[in-house]
C-alpha positions in Angstrom: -18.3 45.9 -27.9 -16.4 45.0 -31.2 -15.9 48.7 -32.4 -16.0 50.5 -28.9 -12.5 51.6 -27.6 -13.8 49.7 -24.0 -17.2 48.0 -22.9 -20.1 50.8 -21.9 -19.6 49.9 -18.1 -16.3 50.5 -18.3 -17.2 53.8 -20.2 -19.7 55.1 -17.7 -17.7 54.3 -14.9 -14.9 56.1 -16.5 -17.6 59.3 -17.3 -19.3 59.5 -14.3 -16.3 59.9 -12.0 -16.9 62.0 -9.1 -15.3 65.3 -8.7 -15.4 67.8 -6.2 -18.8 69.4 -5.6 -19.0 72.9 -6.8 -19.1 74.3 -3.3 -16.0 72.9 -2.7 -14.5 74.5 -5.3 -16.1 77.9 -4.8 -14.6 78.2 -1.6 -10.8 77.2 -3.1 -11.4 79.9 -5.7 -12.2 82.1 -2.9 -9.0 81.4 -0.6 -5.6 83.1 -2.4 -3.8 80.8 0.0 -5.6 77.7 -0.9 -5.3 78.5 -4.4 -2.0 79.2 -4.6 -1.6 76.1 -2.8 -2.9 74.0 -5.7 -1.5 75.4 -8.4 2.5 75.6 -7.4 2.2 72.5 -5.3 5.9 70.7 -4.9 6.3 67.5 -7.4 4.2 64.8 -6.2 4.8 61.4 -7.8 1.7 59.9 -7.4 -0.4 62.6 -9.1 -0.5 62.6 -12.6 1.4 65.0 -14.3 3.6 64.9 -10.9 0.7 67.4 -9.4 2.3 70.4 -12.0 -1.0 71.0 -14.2 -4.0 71.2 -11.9 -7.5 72.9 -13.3 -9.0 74.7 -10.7 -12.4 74.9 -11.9 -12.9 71.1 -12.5 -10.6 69.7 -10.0 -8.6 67.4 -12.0 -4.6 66.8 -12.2 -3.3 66.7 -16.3 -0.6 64.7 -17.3 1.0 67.7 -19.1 0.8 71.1 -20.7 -1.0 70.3 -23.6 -3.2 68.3 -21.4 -4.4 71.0 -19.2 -4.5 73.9 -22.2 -7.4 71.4 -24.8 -9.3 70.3 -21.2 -9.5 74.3 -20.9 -10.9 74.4 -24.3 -13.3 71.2 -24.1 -16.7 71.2 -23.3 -16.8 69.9 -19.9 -14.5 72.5 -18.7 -16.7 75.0 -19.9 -19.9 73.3 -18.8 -18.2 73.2 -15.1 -16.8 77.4 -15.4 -21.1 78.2 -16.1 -21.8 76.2 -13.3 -19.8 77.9 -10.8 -20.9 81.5 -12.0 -24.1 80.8 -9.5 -24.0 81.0 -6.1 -22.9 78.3 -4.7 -25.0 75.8 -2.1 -24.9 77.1 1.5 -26.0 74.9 4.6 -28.8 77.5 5.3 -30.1 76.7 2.2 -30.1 73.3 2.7 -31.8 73.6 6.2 -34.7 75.5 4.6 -35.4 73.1 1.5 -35.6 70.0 4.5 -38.1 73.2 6.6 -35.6 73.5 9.5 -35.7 77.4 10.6 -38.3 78.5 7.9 -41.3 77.3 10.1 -43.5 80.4 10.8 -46.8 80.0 12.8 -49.7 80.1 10.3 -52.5 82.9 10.9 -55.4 82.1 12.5 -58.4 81.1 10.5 -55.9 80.1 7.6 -57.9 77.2 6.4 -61.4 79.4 6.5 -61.9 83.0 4.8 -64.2 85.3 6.5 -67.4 87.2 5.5 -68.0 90.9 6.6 -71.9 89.8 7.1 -74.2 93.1 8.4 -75.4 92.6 11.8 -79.3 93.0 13.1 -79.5 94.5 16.6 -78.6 92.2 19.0 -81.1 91.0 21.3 -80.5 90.9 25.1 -81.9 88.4 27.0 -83.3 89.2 30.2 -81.7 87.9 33.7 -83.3 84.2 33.6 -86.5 84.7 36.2 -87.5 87.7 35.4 -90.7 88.5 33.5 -89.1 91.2 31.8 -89.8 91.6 27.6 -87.1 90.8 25.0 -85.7 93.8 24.1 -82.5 95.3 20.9 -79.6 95.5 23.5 -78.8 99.6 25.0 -76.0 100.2 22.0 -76.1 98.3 18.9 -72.7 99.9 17.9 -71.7 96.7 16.0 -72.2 97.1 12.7 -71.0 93.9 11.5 -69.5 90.4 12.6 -67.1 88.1 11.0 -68.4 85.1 10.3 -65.9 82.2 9.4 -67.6 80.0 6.7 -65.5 76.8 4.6 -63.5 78.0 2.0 -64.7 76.8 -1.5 -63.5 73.9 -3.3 -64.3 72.6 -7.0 -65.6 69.5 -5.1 -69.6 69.6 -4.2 -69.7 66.7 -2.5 -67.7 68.2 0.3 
């Protein structure tokens, strides 16, 4: 690490800091109270900058003026701006990705298509007993049946 400023773990820990989620910040954006709360906060020593040059968008204190008007020019703050032009996460969202309160109760016969098949006359049987001929049943007014067969798949082995 000879020509690097600091070693890479240092660097990637210094990167991959985490910030506040984009929800988070959507819903600051969205409060004028909350908002004006961050920006004209009273001097705070322990922030940098003394708390005076927050960025909304990205969360993050500057030291100064300067600081906060390139990090409004730079890449990341502009990367972070894009992101927040979409709708931000909701819990309902969340709720339906994990399939809590999306669950609706499949049809029946999902797993098998049917077949409009036409329909001979159906035979009635006579009472058990009785001597009596097989005969087409009084009113054949069924036309067809549905007749659930296995759905298709590429594999003929099944």
């Amino acid at each position: 690490h000879y020509n690097k400023a600091m070693p890479r773990k240092s660097q990637l820990k210094t990167k991959n800091r985490p910030a506040a989620d984009l929800d988070q910040v959507a819903a600051d954006l969205a409060s004028p109270t909350r908002t004006r709360d961050l920006l004209y906060r009273q001097p705070d020593e322990d922030l940098p900058g003394a708390g005076q040059y927050y960025c909304l968008v990205c969360a993050r204190h500057m030291t100064d003026r300067q600081a906060l008007l390139e990090h409004r020019r730079g890449k990341p703050h502009k990367r972070r701006l894009k992101e927040l032009g979409d709708k931000p996460y909701a819990q309902a969202e969340a709720d339906a990705a994990g399939g809590l309160g999306v669950y609706s109760r499949p049809a029946v016969g999902d797993k098998r298509r049917r077949i409009v098949e036409p329909l001979k006359p159906e035979l009635s049987l006579p009472a058990a007993g009785s001597s009596a001929p097989i005969e087409p049943a009084a009113t054949p007014a069924k036309a067809a049946r549905l007749v659930e067969q296995p759905m298709r798949t590429g594999n003929k082995d099944l």
